[in-house]
C-alpha positions in Angstrom: -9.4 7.1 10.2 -9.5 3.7 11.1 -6.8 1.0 9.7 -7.7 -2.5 9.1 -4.9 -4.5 9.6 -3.0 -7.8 11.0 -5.0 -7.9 14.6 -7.4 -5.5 13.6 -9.3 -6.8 10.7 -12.6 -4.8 10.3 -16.0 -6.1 9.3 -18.7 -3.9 7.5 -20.6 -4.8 10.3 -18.4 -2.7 12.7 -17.4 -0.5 10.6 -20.7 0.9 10.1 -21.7 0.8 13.9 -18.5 2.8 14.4 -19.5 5.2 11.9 -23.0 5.5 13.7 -21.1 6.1 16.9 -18.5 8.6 15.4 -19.4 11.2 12.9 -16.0 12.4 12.3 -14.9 8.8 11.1 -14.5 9.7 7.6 -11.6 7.8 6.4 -11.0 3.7 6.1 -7.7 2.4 5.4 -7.5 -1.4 4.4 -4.2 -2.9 4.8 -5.4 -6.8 5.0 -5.7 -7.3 1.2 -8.9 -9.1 1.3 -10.5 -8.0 -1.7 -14.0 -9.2 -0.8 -14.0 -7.8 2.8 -13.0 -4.6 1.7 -15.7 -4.4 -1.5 -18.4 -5.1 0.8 -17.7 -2.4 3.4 -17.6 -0.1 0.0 -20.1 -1.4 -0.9 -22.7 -1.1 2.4 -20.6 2.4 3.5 -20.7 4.0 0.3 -19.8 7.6 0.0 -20.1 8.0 3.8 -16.1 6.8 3.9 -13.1 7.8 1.7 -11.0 4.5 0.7 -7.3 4.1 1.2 -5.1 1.2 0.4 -2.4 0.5 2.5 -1.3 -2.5 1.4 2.7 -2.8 1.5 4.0 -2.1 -2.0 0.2 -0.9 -2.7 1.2 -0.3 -6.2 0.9 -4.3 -6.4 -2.6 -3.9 -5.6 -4.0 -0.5 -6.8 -6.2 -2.0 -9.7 -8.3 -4.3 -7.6 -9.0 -1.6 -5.1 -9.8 1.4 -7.5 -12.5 -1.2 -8.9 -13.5 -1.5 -5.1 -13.8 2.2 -4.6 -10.8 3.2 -3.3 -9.6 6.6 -4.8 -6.2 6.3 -3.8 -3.6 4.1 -1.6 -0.3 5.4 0.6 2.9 4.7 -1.3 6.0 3.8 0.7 8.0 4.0 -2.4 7.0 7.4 -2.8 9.9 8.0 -0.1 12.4 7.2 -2.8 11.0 7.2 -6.6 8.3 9.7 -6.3 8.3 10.3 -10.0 8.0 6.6 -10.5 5.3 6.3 -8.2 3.3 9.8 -10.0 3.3 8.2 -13.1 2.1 5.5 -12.1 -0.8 6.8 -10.0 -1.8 9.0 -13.0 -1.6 6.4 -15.9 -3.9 4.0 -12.8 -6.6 6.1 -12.7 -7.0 7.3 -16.5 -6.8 3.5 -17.2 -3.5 3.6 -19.5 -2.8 -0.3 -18.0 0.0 -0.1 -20.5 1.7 2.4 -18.9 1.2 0.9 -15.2 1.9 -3.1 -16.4 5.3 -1.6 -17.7 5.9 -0.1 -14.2 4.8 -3.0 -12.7 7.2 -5.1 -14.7 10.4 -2.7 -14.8 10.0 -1.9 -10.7 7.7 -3.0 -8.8 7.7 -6.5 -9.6 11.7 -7.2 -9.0 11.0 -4.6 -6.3 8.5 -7.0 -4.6 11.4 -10.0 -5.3 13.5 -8.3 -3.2 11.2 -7.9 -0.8 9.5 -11.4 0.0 13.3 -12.5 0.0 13.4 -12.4 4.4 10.8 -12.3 6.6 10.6 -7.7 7.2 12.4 -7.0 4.0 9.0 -5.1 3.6 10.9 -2.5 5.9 14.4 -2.9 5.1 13.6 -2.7 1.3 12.2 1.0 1.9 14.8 2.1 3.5 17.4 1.0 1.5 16.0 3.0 -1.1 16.0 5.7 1.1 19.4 5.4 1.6 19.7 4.7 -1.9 18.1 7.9 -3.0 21.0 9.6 -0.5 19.0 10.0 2.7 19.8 8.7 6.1 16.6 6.4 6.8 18.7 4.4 10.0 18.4 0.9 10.6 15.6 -1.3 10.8 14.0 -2.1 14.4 14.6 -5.1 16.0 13.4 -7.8 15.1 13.9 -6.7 11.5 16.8 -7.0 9.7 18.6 -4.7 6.9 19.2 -5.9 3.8 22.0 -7.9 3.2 24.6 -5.9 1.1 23.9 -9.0 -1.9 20.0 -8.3 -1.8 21.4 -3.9 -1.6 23.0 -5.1 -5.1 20.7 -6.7 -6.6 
């Protein structure tokens, strides 16, 4: 599998020369968010790749990349609400967008508040609802920050 991310932002032009170069490349993860990079790599790569989001909070993005070809997307808040995060998944890809806009209103979006509050709340916020849930997740690494015990409350 190779992650496109940050630093490591993948063309379809490389990606398809790495896929001539390694047979057992079968997996392509897109964290960037850049819709139209990512649909014409699904586009030129076809079947020959699965598609995985990995957007953080990929709930927040899971339409626009199912349309792109991506199957399915790794879920950080599936640490904490993995019920939540089921339902969701299953009312995405039966197209019930009444079921998933309600999730997207009732969780995710406050969740994502939270979130762009601080610079690494992306973190923090998931492992506050780790802790939440009742498990020990530890602190944050430096440079991160927990969450304030306001933002915890709110």
């Amino acid at each position: 599998m190779v992650y496109s991310r940050a630093n490591s932002q993948l063309t379809a032009d490389t990606l398809e020369q790495l896929c001539a170069l390694c047979p057992n490349l079968v997996w392509f993860k897109d964290g960037s968010g850049d819709i139209g990079r990512v649909r014409q790599i699904t586009a030129r790569m076809g079947d020959r790749l699965t598609y995985l989001g990995g957007m953080p909070t990929a709930e927040l993005f899971a339409d626009a990349y199912l349309v792109a070809g991506f199957t399915t997307y790794s879920s950080a808040v599936f640490n904490f609400v993995p019920a939540l995060v089921i339902d969701f998944y299953t009312n995405l890809r039966v197209g019930n967008t009444a079921r998933t806009e309600q999730i997207l209103n009732e969780f995710f979006y406050p969740f994502m508040q939270i979130r762009g509050r601080k610079t690494g709340y992306a973190v923090s916020a998931i492992k506050a609802g780790v802790r939440i849930a009742g498990f020990d997740a530890g602190p944050v690494r430096s440079p991160l920050a927990d969450l304030t015990e306001e933002n915890m409350l709110s």
